[in-house]
N, C-alpha and C positions, 0 to 999 in steps of 0.2 A: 580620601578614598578614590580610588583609579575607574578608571571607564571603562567601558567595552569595546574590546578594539575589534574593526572587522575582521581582522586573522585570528583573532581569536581560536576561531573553530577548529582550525589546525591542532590545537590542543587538548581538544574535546578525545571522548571517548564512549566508544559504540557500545551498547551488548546486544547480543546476539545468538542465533539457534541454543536455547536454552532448552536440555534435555535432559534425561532422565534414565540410569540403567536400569537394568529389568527386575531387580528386587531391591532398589531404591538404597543403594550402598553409595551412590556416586549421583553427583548429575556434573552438569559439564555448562558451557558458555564460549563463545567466542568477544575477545574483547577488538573494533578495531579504530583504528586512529589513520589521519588524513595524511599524507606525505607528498609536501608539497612540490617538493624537488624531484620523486619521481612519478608526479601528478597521478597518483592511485592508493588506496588503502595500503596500510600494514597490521595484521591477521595477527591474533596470540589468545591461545586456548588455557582454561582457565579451567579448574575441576577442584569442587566442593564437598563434604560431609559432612560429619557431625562437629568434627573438631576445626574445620574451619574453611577458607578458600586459597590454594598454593594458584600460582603461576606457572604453566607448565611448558608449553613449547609452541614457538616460532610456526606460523601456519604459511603456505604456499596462498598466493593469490586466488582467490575462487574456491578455496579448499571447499571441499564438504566433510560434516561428521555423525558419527552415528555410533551410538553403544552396539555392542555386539555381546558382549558380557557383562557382568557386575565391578572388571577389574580391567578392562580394554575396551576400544573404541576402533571401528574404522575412519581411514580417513582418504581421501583421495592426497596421491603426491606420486614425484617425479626427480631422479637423484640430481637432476642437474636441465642444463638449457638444451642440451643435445636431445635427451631421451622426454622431455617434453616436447621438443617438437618431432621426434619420431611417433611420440604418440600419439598426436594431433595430424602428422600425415595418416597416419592406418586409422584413425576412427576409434582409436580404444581410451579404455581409465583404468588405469591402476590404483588399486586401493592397499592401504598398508594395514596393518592394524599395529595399536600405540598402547603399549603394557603401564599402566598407571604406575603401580609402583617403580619400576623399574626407568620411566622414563624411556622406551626405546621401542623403536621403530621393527616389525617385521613386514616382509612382501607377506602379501594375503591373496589376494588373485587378481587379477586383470580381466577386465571386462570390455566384449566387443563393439562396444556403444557409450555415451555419454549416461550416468544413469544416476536418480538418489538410492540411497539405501532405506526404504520407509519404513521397515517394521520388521523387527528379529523373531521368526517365526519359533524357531527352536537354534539349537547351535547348528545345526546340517542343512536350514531351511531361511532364506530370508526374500523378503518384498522388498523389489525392485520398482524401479519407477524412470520412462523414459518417453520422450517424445520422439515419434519415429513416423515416416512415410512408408505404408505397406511396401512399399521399394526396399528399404534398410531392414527387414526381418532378414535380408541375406545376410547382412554383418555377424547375426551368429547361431545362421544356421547348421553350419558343420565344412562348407564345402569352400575351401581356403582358392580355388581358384575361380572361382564364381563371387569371392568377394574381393580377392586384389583388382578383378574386369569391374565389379562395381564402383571399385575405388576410384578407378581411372573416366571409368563416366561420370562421377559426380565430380571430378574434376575439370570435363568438360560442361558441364552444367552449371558451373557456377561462375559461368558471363552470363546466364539470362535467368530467368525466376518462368516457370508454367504454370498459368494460375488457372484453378480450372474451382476453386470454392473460396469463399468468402468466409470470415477474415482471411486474408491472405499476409496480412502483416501484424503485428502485434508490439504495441509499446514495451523498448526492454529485450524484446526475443528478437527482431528486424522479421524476416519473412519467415513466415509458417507455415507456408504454404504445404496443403497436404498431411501437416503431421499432426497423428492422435496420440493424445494420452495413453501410454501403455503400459500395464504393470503384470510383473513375471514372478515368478517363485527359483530362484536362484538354489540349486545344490552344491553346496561348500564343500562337497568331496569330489562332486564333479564337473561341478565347473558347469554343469547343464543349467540353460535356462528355460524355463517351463512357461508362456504365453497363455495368461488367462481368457483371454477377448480374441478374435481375428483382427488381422493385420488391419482391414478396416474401420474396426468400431475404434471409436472414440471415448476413455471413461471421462467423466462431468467431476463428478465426488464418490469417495469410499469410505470401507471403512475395516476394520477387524474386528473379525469378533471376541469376544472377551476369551475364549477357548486357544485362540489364534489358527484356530483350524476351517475357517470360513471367510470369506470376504465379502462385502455384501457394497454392490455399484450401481451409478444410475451413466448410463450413456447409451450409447447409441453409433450404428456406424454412418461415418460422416460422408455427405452429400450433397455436394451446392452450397446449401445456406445454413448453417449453424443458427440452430433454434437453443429454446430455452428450458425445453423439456425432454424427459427421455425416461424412459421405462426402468423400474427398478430390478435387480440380478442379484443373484445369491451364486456365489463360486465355492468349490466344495475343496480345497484343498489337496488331501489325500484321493480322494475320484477323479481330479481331473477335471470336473465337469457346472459346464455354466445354466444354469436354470433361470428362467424369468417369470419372474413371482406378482409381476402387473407392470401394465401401462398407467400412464398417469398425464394429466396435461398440468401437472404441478411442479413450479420450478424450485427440485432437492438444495438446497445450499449443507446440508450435513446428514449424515445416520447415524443413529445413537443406539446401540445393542447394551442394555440394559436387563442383566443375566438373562438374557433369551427373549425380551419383547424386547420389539425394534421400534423404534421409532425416528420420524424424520422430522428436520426445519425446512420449513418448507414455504412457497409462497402461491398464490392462485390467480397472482397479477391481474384480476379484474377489477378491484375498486381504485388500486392504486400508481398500478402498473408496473413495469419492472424495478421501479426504486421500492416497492411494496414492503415492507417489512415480516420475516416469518413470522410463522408459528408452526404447532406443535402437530402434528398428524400420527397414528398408529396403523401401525400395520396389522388388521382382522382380516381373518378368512381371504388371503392375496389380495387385499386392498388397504390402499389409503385412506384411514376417516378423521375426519377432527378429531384432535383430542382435546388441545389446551390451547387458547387463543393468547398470543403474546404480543405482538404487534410495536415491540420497539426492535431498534437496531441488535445484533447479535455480533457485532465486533466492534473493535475499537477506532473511531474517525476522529479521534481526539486531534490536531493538525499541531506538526511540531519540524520545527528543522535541522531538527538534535536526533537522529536517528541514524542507523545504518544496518541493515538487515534485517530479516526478518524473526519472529518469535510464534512458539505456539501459545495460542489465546483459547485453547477447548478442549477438552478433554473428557472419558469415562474415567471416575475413580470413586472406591468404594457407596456402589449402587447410586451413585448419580451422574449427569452430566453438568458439567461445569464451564462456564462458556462465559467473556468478561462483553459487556452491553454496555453501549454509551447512552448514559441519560442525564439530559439537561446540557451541561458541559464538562460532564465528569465520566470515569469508567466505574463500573462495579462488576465485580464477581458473582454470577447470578450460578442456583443450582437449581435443577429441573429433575425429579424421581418420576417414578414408573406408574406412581399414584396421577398424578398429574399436578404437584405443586412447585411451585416456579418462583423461588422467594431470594431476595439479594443477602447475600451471605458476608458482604465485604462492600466498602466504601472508599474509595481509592480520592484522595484529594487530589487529583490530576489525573493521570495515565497510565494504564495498567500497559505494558507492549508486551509483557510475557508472561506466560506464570504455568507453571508444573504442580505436581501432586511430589510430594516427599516424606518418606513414611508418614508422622501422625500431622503433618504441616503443609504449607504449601510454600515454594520460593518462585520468587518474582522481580523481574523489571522493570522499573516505571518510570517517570517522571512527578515528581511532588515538590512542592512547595520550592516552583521558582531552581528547582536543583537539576543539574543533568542527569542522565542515567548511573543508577547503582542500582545492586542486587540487596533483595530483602525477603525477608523470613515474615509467614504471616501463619499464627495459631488458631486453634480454634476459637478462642476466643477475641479474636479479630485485632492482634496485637501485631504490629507491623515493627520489625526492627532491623535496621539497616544493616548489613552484613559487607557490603564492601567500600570502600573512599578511593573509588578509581578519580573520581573526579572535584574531590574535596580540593585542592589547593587550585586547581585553575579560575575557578572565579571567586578566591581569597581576596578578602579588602577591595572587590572590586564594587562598584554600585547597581544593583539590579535592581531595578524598578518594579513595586509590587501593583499588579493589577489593582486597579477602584473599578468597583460592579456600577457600571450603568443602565437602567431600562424605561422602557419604551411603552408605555399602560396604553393598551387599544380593547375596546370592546369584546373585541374579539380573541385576542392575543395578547402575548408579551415579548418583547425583546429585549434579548442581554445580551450587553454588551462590556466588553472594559475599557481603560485607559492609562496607557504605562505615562505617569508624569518625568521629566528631567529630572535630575540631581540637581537639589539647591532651587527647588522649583518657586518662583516666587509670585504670587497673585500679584502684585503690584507690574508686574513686567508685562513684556508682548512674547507669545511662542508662536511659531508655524507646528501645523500638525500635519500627520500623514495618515488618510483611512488607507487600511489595509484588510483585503475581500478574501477571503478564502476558499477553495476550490471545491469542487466537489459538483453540484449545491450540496450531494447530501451526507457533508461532513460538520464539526463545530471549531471554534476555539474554545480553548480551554483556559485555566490559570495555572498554565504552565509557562516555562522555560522555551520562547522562541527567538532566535538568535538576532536574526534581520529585524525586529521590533525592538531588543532589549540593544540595538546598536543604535539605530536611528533617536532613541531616546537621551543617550547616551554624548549624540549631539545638537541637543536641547530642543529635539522634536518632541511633541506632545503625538503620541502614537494610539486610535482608537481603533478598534475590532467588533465585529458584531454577529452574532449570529440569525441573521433576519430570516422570514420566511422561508423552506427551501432547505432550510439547513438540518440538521437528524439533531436527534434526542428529546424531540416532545414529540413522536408521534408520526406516522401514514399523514394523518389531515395536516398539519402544521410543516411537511416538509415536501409537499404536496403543491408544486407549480408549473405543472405541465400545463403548455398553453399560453401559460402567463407571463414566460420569461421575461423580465425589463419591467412589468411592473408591480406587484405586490409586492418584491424584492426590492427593486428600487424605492417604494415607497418607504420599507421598510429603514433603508440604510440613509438615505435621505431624511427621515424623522431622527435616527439615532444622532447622524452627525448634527443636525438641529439642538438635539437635546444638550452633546458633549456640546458646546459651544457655549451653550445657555447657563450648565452647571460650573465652566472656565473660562470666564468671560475674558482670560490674560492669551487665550488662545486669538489672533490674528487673521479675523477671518478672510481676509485680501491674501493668504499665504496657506491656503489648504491643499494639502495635494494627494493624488489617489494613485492605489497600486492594487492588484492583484493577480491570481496563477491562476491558468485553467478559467473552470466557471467563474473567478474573480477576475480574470482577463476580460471575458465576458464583457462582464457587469461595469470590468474601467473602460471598455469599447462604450458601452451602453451608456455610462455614465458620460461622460464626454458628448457625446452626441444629443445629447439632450438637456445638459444642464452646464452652462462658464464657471460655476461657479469654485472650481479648484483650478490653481493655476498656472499646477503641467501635471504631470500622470504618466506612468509607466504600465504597458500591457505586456503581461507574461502569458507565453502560449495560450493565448488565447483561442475562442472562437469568435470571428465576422460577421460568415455568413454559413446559415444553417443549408444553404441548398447543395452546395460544394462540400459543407463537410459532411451532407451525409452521404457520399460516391469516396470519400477519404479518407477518412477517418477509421481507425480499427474498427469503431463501435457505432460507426455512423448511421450503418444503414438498419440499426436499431434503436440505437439513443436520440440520434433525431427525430425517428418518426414517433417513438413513446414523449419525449418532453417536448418536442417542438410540435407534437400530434400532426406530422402529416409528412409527403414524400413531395420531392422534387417534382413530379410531374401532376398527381391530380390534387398539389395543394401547394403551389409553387406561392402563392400571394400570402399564404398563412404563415411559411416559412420565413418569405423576403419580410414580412413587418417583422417578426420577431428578431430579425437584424440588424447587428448595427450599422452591417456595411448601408443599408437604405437609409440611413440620417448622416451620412458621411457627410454632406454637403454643411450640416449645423454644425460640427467640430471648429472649434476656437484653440481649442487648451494645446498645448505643447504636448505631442505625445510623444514617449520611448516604446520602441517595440525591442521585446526579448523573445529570442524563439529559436528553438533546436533542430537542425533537418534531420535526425533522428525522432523528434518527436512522431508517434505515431496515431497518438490520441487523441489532440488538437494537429495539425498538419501543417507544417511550414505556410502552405500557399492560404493559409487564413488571414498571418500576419502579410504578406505580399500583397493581396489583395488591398488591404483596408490602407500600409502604410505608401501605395502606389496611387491612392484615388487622392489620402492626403498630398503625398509632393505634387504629384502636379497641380495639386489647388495654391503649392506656394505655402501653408502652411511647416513650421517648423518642428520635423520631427527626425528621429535617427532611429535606424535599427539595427541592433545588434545579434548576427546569424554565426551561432554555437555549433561549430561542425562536430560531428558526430554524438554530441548530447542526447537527448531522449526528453522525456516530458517530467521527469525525474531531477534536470538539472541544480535545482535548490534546493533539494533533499539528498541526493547521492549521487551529485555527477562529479566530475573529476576535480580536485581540491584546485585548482588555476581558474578552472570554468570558475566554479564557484567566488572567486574572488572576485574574477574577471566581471561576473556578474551582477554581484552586490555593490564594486565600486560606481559601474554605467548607473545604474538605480540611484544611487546616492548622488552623485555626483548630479547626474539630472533636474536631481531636486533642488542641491545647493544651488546650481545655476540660477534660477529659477527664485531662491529663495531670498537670495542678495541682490537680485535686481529691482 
C-alpha cells in the first residue's frame, strides 16, 4: 500500500456553489482542481437530475454562477484576455447565460460593477449583490461622462487607501475601505438597476421572502466603527420602498420567513459575548421576542484542508428552515418550523460543506469516512448515497490512517481528542509525534480527511488533535475562554498529549513536536513559552501580542477586547499577560514562523515581533514570509504556496527529529 505524498493535493478535487434551479429540474456545482504550473485553480461546472450528473463546461477563473431558469444558468465570462482586461479597466461584468441542453453560451447583459447574482426574482426581475463606496453608485447611474471622470479618479486613488472607518481591510478582500453591502433589483429588459438601501447604509444579512416580492434586511448606514447590531427593514419590491420594522441590540446572523412569520437567529451577546451561539427570536407586533432557545453552533466549523469554495449550508424549504450545526465533532442537518421545534433531521459522520433541497430529497457535499469530497443524495428517510467518484481513484491503495477517539474525563468536562497512527505501526518500536492545534478557538476537528495530518503520519509521525476547551460543538459554557487564553486551553491540550503518550507508550517522548494556524498559532506561541517539553514547533499566523493586534488586525479592535476582555489603553497588563510575546524570554524550543503579508486577520507584524525578540536572544528559528497570501494559506492559497508551505513545516520537524 503506497503513502501520502505531499503533492498529493494537486490531485484533489473541490465542490463548490452547489445550487439549485427554480422548480428543482436541475441543480448545478462547480468542481475545481489545483494547477500547479499555473499556480491557481482550474474551474469545471458540473449539472445534475434525476437521471444522473454530466460534466459540462470549462469555467473562467473566479467565474460566478447562478440559475436563471429551470434550463440555464448565468455565468460571468469574458471571450478572450483583450476584452477581460477592457473590462477590468471600465469597472464592468459581463455575464453570459449557458443553455443546459444545448451546451452554449449567449451574451445576457453587462453590468456596471462587480456584482453576485443572489436571487431570481421573476425572469424580468433579479437580486443583485455588490460592495460599493457611496462614490461607485456613479458606475451606473446613467451619466457615461461622469463615470469615465470617475474612472480616471480612482485611478488616481489607488496609490494611497482614505481611511476614515474601521475595518478598513478585511482578510481575502485587502482594503475595504468605505464600501457597504449593497443589493439592487436588476431589470433584464432594461438593464436598469434599482438600489434598495442609500448609497450609505450597509446590509449585515437578508433574505427573500418566500413570495420573492419582499426582502427582509438588518443593517445599518455605516459610520466610524462597525458594530454588531442594526435594526431590522422590510423592502417592498414592487413599491420601491424601504420600511423599518425595529431596532434591536441583537446581533441577526440570518431571517427565516416561514409562510409569512418571520423569524430570526439571533444572539444577545451578554452571557457569552460575541462568540455567543444563536437562537431563535420572532418577530410580534415590530419586535423581536424569544422564541426557541438553541444555543449551539449554526454552521459547519468542522476544520479540513480539502476544500475550495464555498457552499450554501441553510436554507427555507417546504415550511421549514434547515440549517447544518456542528455538534460534538460532527455536522448535522438540523430543521427548525414555525411551531418552535428544532430537531436533527440527519447525522452526517464527518462534514456536511453543502447541501440543497431537490424535489422530495435533499443533495449534498461533505466529507465522510476519511474520503475527499463527493456529491450525495440524502432521502427522507435519512439514506445517504453517493452520487459522484470525483475523487475515488486518487487515494486508491494508498494508506489513510483512521482516527482512534482519545478523551480527557474532568469533573467538569470532557475532551476528545484523536490519533492518526503510521502504517505498519508497531508497539514494540519508538515514534515521534506532532500535536496539531486548530484555529478558531471556536472551531473542531472532526474524523475526517485532513491532508497535512494523513501526510505527516504517513512519514511514521504519530499525529494527535484535540479539541480542548474553547473549541465549538458542546456549547456557549464549554467554548467559552475569554480572559483565560493560555490556560484552561493549555491545560486542556497538555492533559490530552499526557494521556496520548500514556495510551502509546512507543511514542518518543524526547521527539514531540507542535504545530498550529491562527488561535493554534497562538497556543504554539503559548505553548513554547511556558513548557520544553516539545522539541521544535512551527507557528502559523499566529497571534503574539493581543495589544498590537488589537490596532491590526481586521477584527481586532473587537476580538481582542471580547476574548482577551480589554483594550490597549485602560487594560494594557490584562492583555500583555495573556501574551506570548511577555514569556518570550522562557522559549527554548526551536521555533518556525509561517506567515502571509496578506494576512489580515492575524497580521504579519505578530509573527515579526515574537520571531525578532527570539533571534536576537540567539535562539534558533526561521521565518518563512508568503507574499501576497492571506490567512487562508493552507486551505486555498495558491498550489506553490501551498507546497512551499507544508515542505518548511515538515522539513523542520525532520530536522529536528533526526538529531
Amino acid at each position: 500500500m503506497k503513502s501520502v505524498e505531499l503533492t498529493q493535493f494537486l490531485d484533489f478535487k473541490y465542490v463548490a456553489n452547489l445550487s439549485y434551479s427554480p422548480n428543482h429540474k436541475h441543480y448545478a456545482f462547480t468542481v475545481s482542481q489545483a494547477n500547479e504550473k499555473k499556480n491557481t485553480y482550474d474551474h469545471v461546472l458540473y449539472i445534475g437530475d434525476d437521471s444522473g450528473i454530466k460534466k459540462h463546461k470549462t469555467l473562467k477563473e473566479g467565474a460566478s454562477i447562478a440559475f436563471y431558469d429551470d434550463d440555464s444558468l448565468l455565468l460571468t465570462w469574458s471571450e478572450n484576455a483583450k476584452e477581460k482586461k477592457q473590462l477590468e479597466k471600465e469597472k464592468k461584468q459581463k455575464w453570459y447565460r449557458y443553455d443546459i441542453a444545448s451546451k452554449t453560451l449567449k451574451p445576457f447583459t453587462t453590468l456596471p460593477f462587480n456584482a453576485s447574482i443572489d436571487d431570481v426574482l421573476s425572469s424580468e426581475k433579479l437580486l443583485i449583490k455588490s460592495n460599493l463606496t457611496p462614490s461607485d453608485h456613479v458606475l451606473y447611474q446613467g451619466d457615461e461622462e461622469a463615470r469615465k471622470a470617475y474612472l480616471k479618479t480612482l485611478k488616481k486613488e489607488a496609490l494611497y487607501e482614505t481611511i476614515e472607518s474601521i475595518p478598513y481591510y478585511f482578510n481575502g478582500r485587502d482594503f475595504v475601505t468605505e464600501k457597504r453591502t449593497q443589493l439592487f433589483v436588476f431589470d433584464v429588459s432594461t438593464g436598469k438597476l434599482e438600489p434598495l438601501v442609500s448609497a450609505e447604509f450597509n446590509i449585515e444579512t437578508y433574505s427573500v421572502s418566500n413570495d420573492k416580492k419582499s426582502v427582509w434586511l438588518v443593517g445599518k448606514p455605516l459610520e466610524g466603527v462597525r458594530t454588531f447590531s442594526a435594526p431590522l427593514y422590510h423592502y417592498d419590491i414592487d413599491e420601491k420602498s424601504l420600511t423599518l420594522i425595529c431596532e434591536t441590540e441583537l446581533n441577526i446572523t440570518r431571517i427565516i420567513d416561514l409562510n409569512g412569520d418571520i423569524f430570526v437567529a439571533a444572539r444577545d451577546m451578554k452571557t457569552y459575548g460575541l462568540n455567543q451561539n444563536p437562537d431563535f427570536y420572532k418577530l410580534q407586533e415590530n419586535d423581536l421576542k424569544p422564541f426557541v432557545t438553541y444555543g449551539q453552533s449554526m454552521h459547519n466549523t468542522v476544520g479540513s484542508d480539502v476544500r475550495y469554495g464555498a457552499n450554501m449550508t441553510s436554507f427555507v424549504y417546504q415550511d421549514k428552515f434547515y440549517f447544518v450545526s456542528t455538534l460534538d465533532d460532527h455536522t448535522e442537518l438540523m430543521a427548525f418550523d414555525a411551531k418552535g421545534v428544532c430537531q436533527s433531521v440527519f447525522t452526517m459522520p464527518g462534514s456536511i460543506d453543502g447541501i440543497i433541497p431537490f424535489k422530495d430529497h435533499f443533495v449534498l457535499t461533505g466529507l465522510k469516512d476519511q474520503k475527499l469530497q463527493e456529491v450525495y443524495t440524502l432521502d427522507a428517510n435519512g439514506s445517504l448515497k453517493q452520487k459522484t467518484r470525483l475523487n475515488t481513484n486518487v487515494l486508491k491503495d494508498v494508506y489513510i490512517a483512521t482516527p482512534e477517539t482519545i478523551t480527557v474525563e474532568y469533573d467538569t468536562h470532557t475532551v476528545k481528542g484523536f490519533v492518526l497512527l503510521p502504517k505498519d505501526y508497531d508497539p514494540s518500536n519508538t515514534y515521534p509525534a506532532i500535536l496539531n492545534i486548530h484555529g478558531g478557538p471556536e472551531t473542531v476537528y472532526g474524523q475526517v480527511y485532513y491532508h497535512e495530518m494523513q501526510y505527516w503520519a504517513s512519514l511514521g509521525y504519530v499525529v494527535l488533535f484535540a479539541n480542548p476547551r474553547g473549541s465549538d460543538g458542546k456549547g456557549d459554557a464549554f467554548a467559552d475562554i475569554r480572559g483565560r487564553y493560555g490556560t484552561i486551553d493549555y491545560e486542556d491540550l497538555m492533559a490530552f498529549t499526557d494521556q496520548v503518550c500514556a495510551s502509546y507508550p512507543a511514542i518518543d517522548t524526547t521527539r514531540l513536536f507542535v504545530t498550529g494556524g491562527s488561535y493554534g498559532g497562538f497556543m504554539t506561541n503559548w505553548i513554547v513559552s511556558h513548557t520544553d517539553r516539545f522539541k521544535a514547533a512551527a507557528t502559523q499566523r499566529s497571534i503574539a501580542n493581543w495589544q498590537s493586534f488589537y490596532g491590526t488586525s481586521d477584527i481586532g479592535y473587537y476580538f481582542a477586547k471580547d476574548q482577551a476582555g480589554g483594550d490597549p489603553i485602560h487594560d494594557r497588563e490584562k492583555l500583555y499577560e495573556q501574551s506570548p510575546l511577555k514569556y518570550v524570554d522562557q522559549v527554548k524550543t526551536p521555533l518556525l514562523f509561517i506567515h502571509s503579508d496578506k494576512d489580515h486577520r492575524c497580521p504579519m507584524e505578530q509573527a515579526q515581533q515574537f520571531h525578532t525578540l527570539l533571534k536576537v536572544r540567539g535562539l534558533h528559528t526561521r521565518f518563512i514570509w508568503f507574499k501576497g497570501e492571506n490567512h487562508e494559506l493552507s486551505r486555498s492559497g495558491k498550489p506553490q504556496a501551498r507546497i512551499k508551505r507544508l515542505t518548511e513545516i515538515t522539513s523542520w520537524f525532520n530536522q529536528y527529529n533526526h538529531q
